[in-house]
N, C-alpha and C positions, 0 to 999 in steps of 0.2 A: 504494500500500500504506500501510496505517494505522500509524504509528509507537507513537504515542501517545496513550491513548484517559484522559482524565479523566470522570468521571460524578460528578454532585451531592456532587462534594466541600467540605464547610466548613471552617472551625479556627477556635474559639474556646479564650480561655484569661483564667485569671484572673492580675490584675498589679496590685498596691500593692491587693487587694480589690476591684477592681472587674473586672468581666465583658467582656472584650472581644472583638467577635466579627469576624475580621481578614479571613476568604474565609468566602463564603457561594453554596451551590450552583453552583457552578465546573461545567461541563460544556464540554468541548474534547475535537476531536481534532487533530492534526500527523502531514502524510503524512511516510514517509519521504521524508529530503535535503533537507525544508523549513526556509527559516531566517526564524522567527517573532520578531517583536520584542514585546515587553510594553512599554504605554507606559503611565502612569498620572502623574497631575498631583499630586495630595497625599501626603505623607509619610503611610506609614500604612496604603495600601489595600488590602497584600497581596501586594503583586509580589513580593516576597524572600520571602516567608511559602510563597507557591507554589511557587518555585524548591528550596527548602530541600525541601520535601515531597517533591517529586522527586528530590533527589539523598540521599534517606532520609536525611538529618541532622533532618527531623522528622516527626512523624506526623500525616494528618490526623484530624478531631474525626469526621469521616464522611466517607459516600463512597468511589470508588474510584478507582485508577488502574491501568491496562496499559502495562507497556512492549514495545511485541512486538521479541523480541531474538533477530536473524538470527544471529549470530555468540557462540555459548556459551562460547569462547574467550575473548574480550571483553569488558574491563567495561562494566557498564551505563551507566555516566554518570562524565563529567568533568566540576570544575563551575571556573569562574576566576571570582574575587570581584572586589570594589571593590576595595580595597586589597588589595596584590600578594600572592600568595600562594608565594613564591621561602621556601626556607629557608632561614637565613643562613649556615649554616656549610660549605655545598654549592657548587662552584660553578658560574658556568653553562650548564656542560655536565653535572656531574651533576645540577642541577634537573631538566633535561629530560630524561634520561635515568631520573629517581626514577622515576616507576611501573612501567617496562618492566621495571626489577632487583626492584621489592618482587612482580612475576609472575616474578620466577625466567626470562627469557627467556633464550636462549642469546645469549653476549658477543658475536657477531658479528653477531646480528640487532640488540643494544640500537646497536652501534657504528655500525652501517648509518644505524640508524632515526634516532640522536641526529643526526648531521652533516646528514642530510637536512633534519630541523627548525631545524637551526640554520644551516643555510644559506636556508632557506625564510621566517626571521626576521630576515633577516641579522645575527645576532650570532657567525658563525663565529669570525671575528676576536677577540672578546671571550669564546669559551669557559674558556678558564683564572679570568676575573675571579670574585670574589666579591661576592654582591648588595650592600654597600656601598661597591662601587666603580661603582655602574650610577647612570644617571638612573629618573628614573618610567618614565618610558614604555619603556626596554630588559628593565627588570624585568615590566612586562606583555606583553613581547614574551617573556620569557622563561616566563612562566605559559600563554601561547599556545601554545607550541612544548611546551612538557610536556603541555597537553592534548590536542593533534591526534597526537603521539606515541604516546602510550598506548592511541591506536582506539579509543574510547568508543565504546558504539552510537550516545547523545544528547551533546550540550555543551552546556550552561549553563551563560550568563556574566551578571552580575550589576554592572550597569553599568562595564566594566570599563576605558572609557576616560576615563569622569565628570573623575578627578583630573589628567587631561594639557590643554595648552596645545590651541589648534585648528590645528598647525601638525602636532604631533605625532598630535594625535588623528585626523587626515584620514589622515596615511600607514600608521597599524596599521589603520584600517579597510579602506584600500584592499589592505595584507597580507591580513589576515582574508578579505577577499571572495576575492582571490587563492588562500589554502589550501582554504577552504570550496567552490570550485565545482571544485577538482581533487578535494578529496576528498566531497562531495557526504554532509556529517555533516547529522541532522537535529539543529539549533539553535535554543535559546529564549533569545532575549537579551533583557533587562531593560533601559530607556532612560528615560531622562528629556529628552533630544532629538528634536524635530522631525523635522530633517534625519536624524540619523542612522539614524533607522527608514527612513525615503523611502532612502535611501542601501543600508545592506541585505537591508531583507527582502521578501520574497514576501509576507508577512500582516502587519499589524497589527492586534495587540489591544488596544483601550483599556478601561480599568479605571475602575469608579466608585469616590467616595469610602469611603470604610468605615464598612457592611461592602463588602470587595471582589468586582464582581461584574463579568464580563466584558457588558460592555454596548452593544459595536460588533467586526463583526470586517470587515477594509478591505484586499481584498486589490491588490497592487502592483504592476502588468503592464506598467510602463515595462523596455525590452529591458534586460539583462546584454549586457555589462558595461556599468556605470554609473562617472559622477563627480558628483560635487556641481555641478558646470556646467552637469551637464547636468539634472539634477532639480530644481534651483532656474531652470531657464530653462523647462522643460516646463509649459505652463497647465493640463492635466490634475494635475500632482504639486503646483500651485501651491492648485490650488481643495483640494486635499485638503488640505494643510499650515493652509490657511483652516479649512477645519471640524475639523480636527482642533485645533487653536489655542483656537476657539468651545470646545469640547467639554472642554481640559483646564481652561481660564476657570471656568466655568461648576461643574465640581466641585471645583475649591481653593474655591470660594465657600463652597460645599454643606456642605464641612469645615470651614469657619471659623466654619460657622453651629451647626453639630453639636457643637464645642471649646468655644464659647459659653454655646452653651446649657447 
């Protein structure tokens, strides 16, 4: 079933007077429970510009897009940013708890649903704290567990492990894969990493320089469940790692030639 149906969508806009045209004829679809990664090599192409359209914080220039949304109950979309998106004065039990109280749920469902997620994050232990008593990476654990909470139809996440160590970053992904195939949420996730596309998605998309245009789609048939062990030892995920490498090369160039010029 089709989740997700983008058609010839663009977005240009004007910035310090000049014309910039950031997604140009975008055309995608995403079945449901598919977890799709964005990868794009040059600052600039469009990836966050995409994201954003989709979780209607903006509009596109043209074009369309369908969400098909099983669940009218439901928000449409939850989206977790780069930098954490925890409110400071809450803490981290009611972070995760925020959306399910701003839909008015009944107390005993949000109380259900919060320990679930916060045990599924493991920050149980740590629910009383408040986000200036957390590291990076517990506050994006805690942005995680508020948005699988809340049962969005879609999740988008927008690099969201970029600012963690590779210590930390390995074991929320290994989380994420863990919530994501119990709960089988259709996800677009934004990367700037290699690995962590091969790590977890079903598709990758690569993105040319800007304007952004999806210009390879690669999909990722190595078994679930996965470790970085084993997708950095696999010759099949190694040759793609290879071309895909080739591929984000080749348009940081493209872009530096475009800045230039």
């Amino acid at each position: 079933m089709t989740k997700i149906e983008i058609t010839d969508l663009s977005k240009h806009f004007i910035k310090k007077n000049k014309y910039i045209e950031a997604l140009q004829n975008i055309s995608l679809t995403i079945k449901q429970g598919e977890f799709v990664c964005l990868l794009g090599g040059p600052s600039g192409c469009g990836k966050t510009t995409l994201l954003r359209i989709l979780a209607n914080l903006d509009k596109p220039s043209s074009g369309d897009i369908v969400i098909h949304q099983t669940e009218k109950k439901n928000p449409l979309q939850s989206m977790v940013f780069q930098e954490n998106g925890v409110i400071p004065w809450l803490t981290v039990e009611e972070n995760v708890a925020f959306g399910l109280k701003m839909r008015h749920m009944p107390q005993s469902f949000i109380k259900e649903r919060t320990e679930y997620y916060l045990q599924k994050v493991g920050l149980t232990n740590f629910k009383h704290l408040y986000p200036k008593e957390l590291s990076g990476g517990m506050k994006q654990r805690v942005s995680i567990g508020r948005a699988f909470a809340n049962d969005p139809e879609i999740l988008l996440m927008d690099e969201p492990f970029a600012a963690l160590d590779e210590q930390n970053k390995f074991i929320l992904q290994e989380e994420l894969l863990s919530i994501w195939q119990e709960t089988k949420k259709t996800v677009l996730f934004i990367t700037h990493s290699i690995d962590e596309a091969l790590l977890l998605s079903d598709r990758i998309l690569l993105m040319s320089a800007q304007p952004g245009q999806i210009i390879k789609d690669i999909s990722i048939e190595i078994e679930r469940p996965r470790s970085i062990e084993k997708v950095r030892s696999d010759p099949k995920m190694t040759k793609i790692f290879l071309d895909i490498w080739n591929h984000l090369q080749s348009e940081v160039k493209k872009s530096r030639l475009l800045n230039e010029s």
